[in-house]
PLY file of the C-alpha trace (Angstrom):
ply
format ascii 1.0
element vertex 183
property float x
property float y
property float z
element edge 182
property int vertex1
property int vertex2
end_header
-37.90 -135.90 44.00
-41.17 -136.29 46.24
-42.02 -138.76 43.04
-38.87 -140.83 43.59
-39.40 -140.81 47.49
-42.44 -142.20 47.88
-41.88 -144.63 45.01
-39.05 -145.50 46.95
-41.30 -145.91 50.24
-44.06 -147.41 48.02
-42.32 -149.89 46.18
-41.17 -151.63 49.45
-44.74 -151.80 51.08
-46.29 -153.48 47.94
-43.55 -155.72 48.09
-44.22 -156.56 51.31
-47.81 -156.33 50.87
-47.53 -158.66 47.98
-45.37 -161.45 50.06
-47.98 -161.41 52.90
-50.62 -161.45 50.27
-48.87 -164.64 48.77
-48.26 -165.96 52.63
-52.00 -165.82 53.56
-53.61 -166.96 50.29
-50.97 -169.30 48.83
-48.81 -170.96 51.34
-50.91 -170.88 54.49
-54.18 -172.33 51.97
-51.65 -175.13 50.60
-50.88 -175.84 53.90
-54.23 -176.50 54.78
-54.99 -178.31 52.43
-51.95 -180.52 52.82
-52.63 -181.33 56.64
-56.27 -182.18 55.44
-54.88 -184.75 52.40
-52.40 -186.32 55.12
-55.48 -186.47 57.36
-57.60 -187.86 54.44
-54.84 -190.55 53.94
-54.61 -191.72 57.78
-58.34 -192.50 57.84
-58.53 -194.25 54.63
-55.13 -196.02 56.02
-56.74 -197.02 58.80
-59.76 -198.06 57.37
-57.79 -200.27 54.88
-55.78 -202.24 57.59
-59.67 -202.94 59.63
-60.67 -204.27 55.87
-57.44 -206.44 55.55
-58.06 -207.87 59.34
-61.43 -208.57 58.70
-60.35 -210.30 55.48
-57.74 -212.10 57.20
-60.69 -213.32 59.59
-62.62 -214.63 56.31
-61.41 -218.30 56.43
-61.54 -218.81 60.51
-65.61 -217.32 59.57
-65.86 -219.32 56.71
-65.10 -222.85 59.14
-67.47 -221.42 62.31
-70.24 -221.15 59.08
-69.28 -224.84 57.97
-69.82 -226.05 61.76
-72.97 -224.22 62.24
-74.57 -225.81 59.48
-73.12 -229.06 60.22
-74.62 -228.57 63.93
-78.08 -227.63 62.19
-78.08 -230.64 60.04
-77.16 -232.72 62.55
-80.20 -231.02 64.83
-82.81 -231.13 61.72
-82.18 -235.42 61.59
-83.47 -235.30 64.89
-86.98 -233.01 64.16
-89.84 -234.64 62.05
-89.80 -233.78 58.11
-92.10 -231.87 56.49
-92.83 -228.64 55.35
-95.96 -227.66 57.11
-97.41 -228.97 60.54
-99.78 -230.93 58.21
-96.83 -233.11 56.39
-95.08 -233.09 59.32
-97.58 -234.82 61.76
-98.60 -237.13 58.70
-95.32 -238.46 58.85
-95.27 -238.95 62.40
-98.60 -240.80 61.51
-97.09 -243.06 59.03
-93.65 -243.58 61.17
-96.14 -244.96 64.39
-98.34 -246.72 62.24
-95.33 -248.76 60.72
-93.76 -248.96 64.16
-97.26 -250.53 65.72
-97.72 -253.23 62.35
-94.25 -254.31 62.07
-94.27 -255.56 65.57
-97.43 -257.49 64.77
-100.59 -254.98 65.92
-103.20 -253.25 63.86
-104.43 -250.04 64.18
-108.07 -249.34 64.28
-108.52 -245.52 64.70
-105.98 -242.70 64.25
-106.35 -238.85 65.10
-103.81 -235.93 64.46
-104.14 -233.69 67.93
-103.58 -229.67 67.23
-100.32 -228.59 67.34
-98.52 -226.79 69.90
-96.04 -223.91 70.35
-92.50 -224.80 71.99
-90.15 -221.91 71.44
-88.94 -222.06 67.42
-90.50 -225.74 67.76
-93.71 -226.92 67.14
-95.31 -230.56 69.08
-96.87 -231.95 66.48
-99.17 -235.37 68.22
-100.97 -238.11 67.12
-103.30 -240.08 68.99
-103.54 -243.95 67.77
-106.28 -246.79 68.75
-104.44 -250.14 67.95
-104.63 -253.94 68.77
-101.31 -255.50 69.93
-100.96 -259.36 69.89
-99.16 -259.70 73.41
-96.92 -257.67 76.22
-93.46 -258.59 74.29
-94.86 -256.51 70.83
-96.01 -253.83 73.40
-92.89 -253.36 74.45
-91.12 -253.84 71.55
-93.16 -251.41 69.97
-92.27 -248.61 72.84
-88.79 -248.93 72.97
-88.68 -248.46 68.60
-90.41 -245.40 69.10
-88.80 -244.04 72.20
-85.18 -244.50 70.44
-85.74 -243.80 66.99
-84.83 -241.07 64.83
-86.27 -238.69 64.57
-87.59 -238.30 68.51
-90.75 -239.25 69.29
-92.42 -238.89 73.01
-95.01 -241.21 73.67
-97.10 -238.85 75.98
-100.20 -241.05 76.62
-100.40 -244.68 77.27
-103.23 -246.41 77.79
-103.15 -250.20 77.60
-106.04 -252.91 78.57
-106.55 -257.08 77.44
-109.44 -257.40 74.99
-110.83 -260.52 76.47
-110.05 -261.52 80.15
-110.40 -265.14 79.97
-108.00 -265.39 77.15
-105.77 -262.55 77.84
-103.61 -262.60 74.40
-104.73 -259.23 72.77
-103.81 -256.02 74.21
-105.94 -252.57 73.15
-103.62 -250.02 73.18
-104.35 -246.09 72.74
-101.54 -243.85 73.07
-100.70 -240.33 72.08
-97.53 -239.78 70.60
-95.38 -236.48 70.08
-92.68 -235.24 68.04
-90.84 -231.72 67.34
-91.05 -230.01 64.04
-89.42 -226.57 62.55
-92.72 -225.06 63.05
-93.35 -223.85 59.28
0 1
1 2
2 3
3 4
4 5
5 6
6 7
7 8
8 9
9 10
10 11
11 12
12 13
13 14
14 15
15 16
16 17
17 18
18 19
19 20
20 21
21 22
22 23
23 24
24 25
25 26
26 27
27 28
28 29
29 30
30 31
31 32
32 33
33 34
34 35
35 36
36 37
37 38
38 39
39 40
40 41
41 42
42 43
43 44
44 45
45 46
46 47
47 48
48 49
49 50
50 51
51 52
52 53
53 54
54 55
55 56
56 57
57 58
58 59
59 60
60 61
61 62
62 63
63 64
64 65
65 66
66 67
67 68
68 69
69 70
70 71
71 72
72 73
73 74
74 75
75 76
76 77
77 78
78 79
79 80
80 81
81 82
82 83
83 84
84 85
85 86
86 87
87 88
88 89
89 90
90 91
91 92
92 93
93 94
94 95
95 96
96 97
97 98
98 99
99 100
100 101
101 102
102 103
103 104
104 105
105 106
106 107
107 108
108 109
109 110
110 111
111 112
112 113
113 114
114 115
115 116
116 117
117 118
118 119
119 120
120 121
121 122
122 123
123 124
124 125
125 126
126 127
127 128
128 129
129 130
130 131
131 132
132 133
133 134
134 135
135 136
136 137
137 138
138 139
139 140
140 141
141 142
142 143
143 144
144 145
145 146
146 147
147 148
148 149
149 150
150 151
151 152
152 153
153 154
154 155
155 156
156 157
157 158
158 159
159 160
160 161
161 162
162 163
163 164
164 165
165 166
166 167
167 168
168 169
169 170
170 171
171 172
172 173
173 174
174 175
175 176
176 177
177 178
178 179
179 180
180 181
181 182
């Protein structure tokens, strides 16, 4: 009888050894694991609905880009051309020496002056010896240069009459400036 006694004690504990056993390791573990999927799912949730604003953002992005570079482009028409300093103050060159012979002058020395830093910008000058007819081509010559585009800056302006008796020829040297991208 001491056999069916204690199997009839034992057989109780295991099976409530066995239920606690299956509590801690099966349900309480599942559990875990559950809360940490549900957990898993809110972040990624979350995550997703930032991505879907953002991409709902994409077009109103897409038109501040457009206007930017339309701004830019718009800015650039206004800065001398060229790739380099060097191309760019050549064609500030060739833009004053056509300004200074279409309104009737000739030029008789040119020099390109050493750039200079302005920011992103660089000055790019040129300094120009010429020989205007008369006063009207001087300042018909100063007012196509100061309102042109691109900009130019005429810095330096020195003006005399070749021959005082017959005052009809005007020497002019001037230095003239313009703004690059500063390659």
């Amino acid at each position: 009888m001491t056999r069916k006694k204690s199997l009839i004690i034992a057989l109780p504990v295991l099976i409530l050894l066995a239920a606690w056993a299956l509590y801690v390791y099966g349900y309480l573990t599942v559990g875990e694991q559950v809360t940490s999927v549900k957990e898993a799912e809110a972040t990624k949730t979350a995550s997703l609905e930032k991505y879907l604003a953002f991409v709902a953002k994409r077009a109103d992005f897409e038109k501040r880009l457009t206007e930017l570079k339309d701004e830019r482009n718009a800015d650039e028409l206004l800065l001398l051309s060229g790739d380099t300093l060097s191309l760019a103050a050549a064609s500030l060159e060739t833009t004053v020496k056509g300004v200074i012979t279409s309104r009737g002058g000739t030029i008789s020395s040119e020099r390109v002056e050493k750039p200079e830093d302005l920011g992103k910008f660089k000055v790019v000058s040129v300094s120009i010896d010429a020989v205007l007819p008369d006063a009207k081509a001087l300042s018909d010559t100063l007012y196509a240069m100061e309102t042109q585009t691109p900009y130019l800056v005429v810095r330096e302006l020195d003006t005399r009459v070749k021959n005082m008796t017959q005052p009809a020829d005007l020497m002019l040297r001037l230095k003239v400036s313009g703004l690059t991208g500063g390659k």
